[in-house]
N, C-alpha and C positions, 0 to 999 in steps of 0.2 A: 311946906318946908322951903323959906326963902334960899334962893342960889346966887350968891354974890355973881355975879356974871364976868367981874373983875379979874378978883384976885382968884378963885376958883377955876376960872377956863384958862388963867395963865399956869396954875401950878397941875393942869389938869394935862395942857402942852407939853409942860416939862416933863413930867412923870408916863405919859406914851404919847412920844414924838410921832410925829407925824410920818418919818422916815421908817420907825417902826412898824406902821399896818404892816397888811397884808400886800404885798411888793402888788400883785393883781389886780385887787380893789383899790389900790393909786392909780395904776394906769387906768383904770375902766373911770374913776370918778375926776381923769384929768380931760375928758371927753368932754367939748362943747357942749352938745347934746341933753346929757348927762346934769348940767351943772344948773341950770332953770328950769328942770321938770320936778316932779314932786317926790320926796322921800319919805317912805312909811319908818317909821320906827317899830318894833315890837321888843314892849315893855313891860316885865310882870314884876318892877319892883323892887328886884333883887338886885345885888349888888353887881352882875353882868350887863343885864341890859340899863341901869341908872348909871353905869361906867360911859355903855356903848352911847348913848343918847347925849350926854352933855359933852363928850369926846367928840362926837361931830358935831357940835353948837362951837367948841372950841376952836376946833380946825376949821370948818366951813361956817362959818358967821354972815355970810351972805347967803347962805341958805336957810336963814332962821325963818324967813318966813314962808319957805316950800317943807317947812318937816311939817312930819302927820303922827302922832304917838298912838300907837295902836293896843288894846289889853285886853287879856282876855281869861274872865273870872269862870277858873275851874268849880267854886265852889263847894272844894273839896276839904277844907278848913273852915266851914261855920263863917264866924266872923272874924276871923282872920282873913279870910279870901277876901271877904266885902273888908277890910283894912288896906288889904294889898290893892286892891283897885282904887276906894278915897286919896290913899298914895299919891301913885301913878294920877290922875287925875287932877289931884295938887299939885303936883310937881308938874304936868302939863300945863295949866293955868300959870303958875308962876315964869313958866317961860314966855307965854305966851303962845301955844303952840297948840292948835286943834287936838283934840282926845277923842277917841273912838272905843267903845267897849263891847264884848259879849261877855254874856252870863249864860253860863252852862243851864241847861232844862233841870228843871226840878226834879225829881225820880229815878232821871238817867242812871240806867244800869250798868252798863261799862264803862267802867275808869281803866281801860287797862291802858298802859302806853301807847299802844297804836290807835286805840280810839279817840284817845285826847289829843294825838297827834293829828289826826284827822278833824276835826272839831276844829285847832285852831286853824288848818292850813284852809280848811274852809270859809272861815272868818276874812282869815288875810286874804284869800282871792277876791271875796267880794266886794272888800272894803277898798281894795286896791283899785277894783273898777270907778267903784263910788266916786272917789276921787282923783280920779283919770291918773294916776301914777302906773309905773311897769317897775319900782322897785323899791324892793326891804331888805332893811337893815337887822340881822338879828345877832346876838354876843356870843356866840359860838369862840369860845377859847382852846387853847392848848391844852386844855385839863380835858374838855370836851371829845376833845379829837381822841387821845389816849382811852377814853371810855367809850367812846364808839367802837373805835380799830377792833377793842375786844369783844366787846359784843356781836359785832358783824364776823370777829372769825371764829369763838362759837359756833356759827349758824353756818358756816362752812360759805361762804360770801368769795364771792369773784372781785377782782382787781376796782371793778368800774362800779361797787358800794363799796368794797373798802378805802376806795378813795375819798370818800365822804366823811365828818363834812366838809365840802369844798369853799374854796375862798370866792365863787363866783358860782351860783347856780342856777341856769336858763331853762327856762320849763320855753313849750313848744307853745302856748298860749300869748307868747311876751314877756312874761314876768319874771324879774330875774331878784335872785337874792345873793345878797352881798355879805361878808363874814367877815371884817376888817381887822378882828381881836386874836384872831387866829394864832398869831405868832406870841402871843402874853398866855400865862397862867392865872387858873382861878386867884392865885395869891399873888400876883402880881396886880390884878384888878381891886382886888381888896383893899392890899397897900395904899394903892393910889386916894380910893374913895376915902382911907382913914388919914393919910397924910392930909388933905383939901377938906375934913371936916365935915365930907357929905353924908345924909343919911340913908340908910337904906330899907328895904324888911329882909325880912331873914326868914326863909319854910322851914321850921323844924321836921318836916316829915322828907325833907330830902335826906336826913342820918339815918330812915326810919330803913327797914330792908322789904318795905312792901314790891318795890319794884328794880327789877333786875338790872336797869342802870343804878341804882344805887345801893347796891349790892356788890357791885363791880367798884363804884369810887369810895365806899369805906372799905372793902377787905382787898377786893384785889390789888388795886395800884395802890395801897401803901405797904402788900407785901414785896410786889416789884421795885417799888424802891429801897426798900430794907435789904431788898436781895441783892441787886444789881450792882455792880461795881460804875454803871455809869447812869444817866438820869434819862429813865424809860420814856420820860413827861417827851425830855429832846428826841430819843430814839423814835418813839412811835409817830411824833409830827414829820420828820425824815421819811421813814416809810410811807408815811400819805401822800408824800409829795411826790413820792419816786411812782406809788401805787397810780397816781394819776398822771404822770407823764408815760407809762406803760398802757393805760389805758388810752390816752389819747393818740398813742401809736398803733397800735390795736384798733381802732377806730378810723382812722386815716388809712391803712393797709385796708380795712375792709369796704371803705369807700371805693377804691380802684377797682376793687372788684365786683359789686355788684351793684345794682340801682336801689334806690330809696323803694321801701317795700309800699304799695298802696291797699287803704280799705277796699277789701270785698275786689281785690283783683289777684289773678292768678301769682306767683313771686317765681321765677326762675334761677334755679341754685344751680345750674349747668358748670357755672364760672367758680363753685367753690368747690368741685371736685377738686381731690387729692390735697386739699390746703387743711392746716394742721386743727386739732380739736377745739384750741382756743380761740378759732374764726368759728367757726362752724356753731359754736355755742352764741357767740355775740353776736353770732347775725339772725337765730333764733330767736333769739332777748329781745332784740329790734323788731323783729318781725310781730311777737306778741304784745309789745308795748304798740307798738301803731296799731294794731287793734287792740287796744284797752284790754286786753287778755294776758297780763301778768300774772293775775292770780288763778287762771282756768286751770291749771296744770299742777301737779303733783310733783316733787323733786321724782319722782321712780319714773311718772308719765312722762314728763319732761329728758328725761333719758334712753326711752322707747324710741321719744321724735326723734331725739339725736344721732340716736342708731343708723334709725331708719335711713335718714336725710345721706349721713355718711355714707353706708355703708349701699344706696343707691338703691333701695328696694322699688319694683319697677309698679307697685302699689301697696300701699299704708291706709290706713284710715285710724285716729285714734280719738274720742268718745272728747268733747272738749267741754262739758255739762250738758243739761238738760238741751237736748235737740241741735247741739252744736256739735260740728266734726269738724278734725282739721283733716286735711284728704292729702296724701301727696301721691303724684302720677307723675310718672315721665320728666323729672326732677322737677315741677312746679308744684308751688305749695300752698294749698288756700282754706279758708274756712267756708265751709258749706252748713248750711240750716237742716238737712236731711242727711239720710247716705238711704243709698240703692236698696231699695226693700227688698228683692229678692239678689243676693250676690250671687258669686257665680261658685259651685261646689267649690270646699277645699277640707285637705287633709293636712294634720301638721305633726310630725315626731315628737313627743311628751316629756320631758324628762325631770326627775327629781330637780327642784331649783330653778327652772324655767319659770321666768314670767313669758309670756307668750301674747302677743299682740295677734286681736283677732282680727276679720274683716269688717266686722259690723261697729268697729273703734273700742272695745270692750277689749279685759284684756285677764288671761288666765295665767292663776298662779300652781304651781304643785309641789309641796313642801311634805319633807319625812316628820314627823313629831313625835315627840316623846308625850303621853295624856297621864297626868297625874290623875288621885282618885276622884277629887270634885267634878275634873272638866268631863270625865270620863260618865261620869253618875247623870252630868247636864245635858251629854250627848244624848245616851242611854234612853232619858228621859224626852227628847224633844226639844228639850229648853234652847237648843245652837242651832234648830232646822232655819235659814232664813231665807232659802229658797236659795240662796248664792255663794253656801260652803258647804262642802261635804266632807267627810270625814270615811274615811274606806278602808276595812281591815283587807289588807291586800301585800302580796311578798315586795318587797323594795326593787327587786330586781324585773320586777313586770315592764313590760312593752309595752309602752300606753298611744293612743293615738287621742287627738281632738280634729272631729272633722263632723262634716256638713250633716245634717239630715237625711235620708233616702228613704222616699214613700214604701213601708212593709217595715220599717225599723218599729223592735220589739221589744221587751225585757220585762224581769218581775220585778218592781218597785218593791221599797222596803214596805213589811208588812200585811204585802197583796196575798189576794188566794193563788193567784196564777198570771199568765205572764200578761200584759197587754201591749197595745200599739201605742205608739208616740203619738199617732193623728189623734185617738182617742183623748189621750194622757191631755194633748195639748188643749183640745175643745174645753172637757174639762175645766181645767185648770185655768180657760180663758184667757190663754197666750194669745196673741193678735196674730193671724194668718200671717199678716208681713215681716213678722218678726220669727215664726218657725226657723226659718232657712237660715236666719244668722246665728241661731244657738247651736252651741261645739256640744258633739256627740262625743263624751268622753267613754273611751273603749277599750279592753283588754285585747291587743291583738287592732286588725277592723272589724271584727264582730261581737267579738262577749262587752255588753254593755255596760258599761259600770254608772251613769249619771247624765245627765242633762241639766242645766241651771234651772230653775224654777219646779222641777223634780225632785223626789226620792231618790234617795243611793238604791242603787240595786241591793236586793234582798242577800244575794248570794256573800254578799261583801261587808256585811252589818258588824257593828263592833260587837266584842262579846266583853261579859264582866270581866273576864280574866286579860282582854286586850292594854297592852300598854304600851304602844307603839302602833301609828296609822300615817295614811297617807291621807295628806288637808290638801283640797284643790279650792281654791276663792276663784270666782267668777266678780271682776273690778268693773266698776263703771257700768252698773246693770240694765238693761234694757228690761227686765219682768219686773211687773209694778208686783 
């Protein structure tokens, strides 16, 4: 696809001025520094990023020979994918300007958004190194942001993602990506390309509703604009902008207060007593992002910590995967590889609704339920035993306790002829000695036994056909294989 270089970058000028970027990525690309290092481009073709790429050939024309055009073949359209990249690759060559490509693996089984997402941003890291640059370029628009906002509040998103995407983004590596189109709409990009005669490709499977961003940009924002007496596309760019200068206040107050959290060392939160929930939250955020631990934690687990931390508990431990505990003592907070094989006794009050954080980082639930006839039949049957829920025809208004072990502890399991011992129970059943002493002795009272994880319900407390209503205790985050 010839690119007049001419009359195309002059009417490419006119139609988004320079004064138009992103006010941000001006000042950052007016930096010395900045202006002789290398720029990656990424380019899949479409009429965003073929906008974004010859809009900086147009503005920056002394950087024509530091761009890098980067592409990356999902190969999720046959040959159309392998179109979309002969493309881009043409259109690189015509500029003159180095191409770089990945082809997604053959067979690959997940295409879901975050995987592809991940696919390319691995690409872009590497390729970034390849070629000694620390930044890219990607066409993130107006339209973009409006379809973000909504997806990320959905998912119930704090201020510092819903400010995304940003017009400037520094990962801790060096690598920064730059968002210049930010302040134009998808059709405002289009315009341009059609006014200057450029061509583009077009995904027809972005109208398609397989994925949940585009689900959001055919139903939902064309019903907000139908709806709104003013134009959502303005309002929600507004809100990100406000979203990240809150964030970055938020970020600057938590700076004053506490030190940069390090790998595998203790973290002292002495200094955020008494400070409001929305510190307390982002300095946990930070703390599990410096150990690459974003994703160990559960929205409910992650709310256990927060408790904790707050509310000063003078020992925590909660379960962070497999052989990983975050431990907090004495307001310092660290991740440890074990926890203490034998703790030390403890007893804790039970109550309907209670999630219950235990010692051993594990963490007990106790819920009333209604059992219709299937679940009830599946109970009945076996089919729900998984070692780590029970199910207990029992009054609602019981005294329940979860506490420790104590050697002579006895009961009749479901099924038994008569009562046996725990030490027995446990040999058996090949529980690990050092694990005994952190499984919660759930109990009627502190004696009448009702259950132990990796155990039977007590017999006495067995659902009957006629039961339709029981008390469900979940044992999370299990230590019994």
């Amino acid at each position: 696809m010839p690119v007049d270089l001419t009359s195309d970058f002059k009417q490419l000028k006119q139609c988004l001025p320079f004064e138009q970027l992103s006010p941000q990525v001006r000042a950052f690309l007016m930096q010395p520094a900045y202006q002789s290092s290398p720029w990656a481009v990424a380019c899949s073709g479409g009429a965003d990023s073929v906008c974004l790429l010859l809009s900086l050939l147009a503005h920056f024309p002394e950087q024509a020979g530091n761009i890098h055009v980067l592409h990356v073949n999902h190969r999720l359209r046959g040959l159309a994918s392998d179109g979309d990249e002969q493309f881009v690759r043409e259109l690189a060559q015509d500029l003159g300007l180095p191409f770089y490509t990945h082809q997604h693996e053959d067979g690959a089984t997940d295409t879901s958004e975050a995987a592809l997402r991940e696919v390319r941003q691995a690409f872009f890291k590497e390729t970034l190194q390849q070629i000694g640059a620390s930044i890219l370029f990607t066409a993130h628009h107006k339209s973009d942001v409006a379809e973000t906002l909504l997806m990320r509040l959905v998912r119930g998103s704090g201020s510092s993602s819903l400010a995304g995407p940003r017009p400037i983004q520094s990962f801790s590596d060096g690598r920064v990506y730059l968002r210049p189109l930010l302040e134009f709409t998808k059709q405002d990009l289009l315009s341009t390309l059609h006014k200057c005669r450029i061509a583009f490709r077009y995904d027809e499977t972005n109208a398609m509703g397989d994925y949940f961003r585009n689900r959001i940009r055919s139903s939902v924002v064309p019903a907000l604009q139908s709806a709104s007496p003013n134009d959502p596309l303005e309002g929600l760019a507004l809100s990100r902008r406000l979203l990240e200068e809150d964030d970055a206040a938020l970020n600057a107050v938590l700076r004053t207060l506490i030190t940069q959290p390090q790998v595998n060392a203790p973290w002292d939160l002495s200094k955020l007593m008494g400070q409001p929930t929305a510190l307390w939250r982002r300095a946990l955020q930070l703390w599990l992002r410096v150990h690459n631990k974003t994703q160990c934690l559960s929205r409910k687990a992650f709310e256990l910590l927060l408790e904790a931390c707050q509310k000063n508990y003078a020992s925590f431990t909660l379960s962070a995967g497999k052989d990983v505990f975050i431990v907090l003592k004495d307001k310092q907070l660290q991740f440890k590889r074990t926890f203490e094989q034998r703790p030390s006794p403890f007893s804790f009050s039970l109550n309907l609704g209670d999630v219950l954080p235990l010692p051993n980082g594990a963490v007990l639930e106790a819920h009333w339920v209604s059992l219709d006839e299937a679940t009830r039949a599946a109970i009945l049957a076996g089919h729900m035993d998984n070692g780590t829920t029970a199910y207990l025809n029992i009054d609602p208004g019981a005294v329940l306790t979860a506490r420790s072990w104590i050697s002579g502890d006895a009961y009749r399991p479901l099924g038994a002829p008569g009562t046996q011992k725990f030490q027995d129970l446990f040999i058996n059943r090949k529980i690990p000695s050092g694990l005994r002493s952190a499984l919660p002795i759930i109990s009627k009272g502190e004696n009448e036994i009702l259950w132990c994880p990796g155990l039977p319900p007590a017999d006495a407390y067995k659902l009957l056909p006629s039961t339709s209503e029981a008390l469900r205790l979940t044992y999370l985050h299990s230590l019994v294989e």
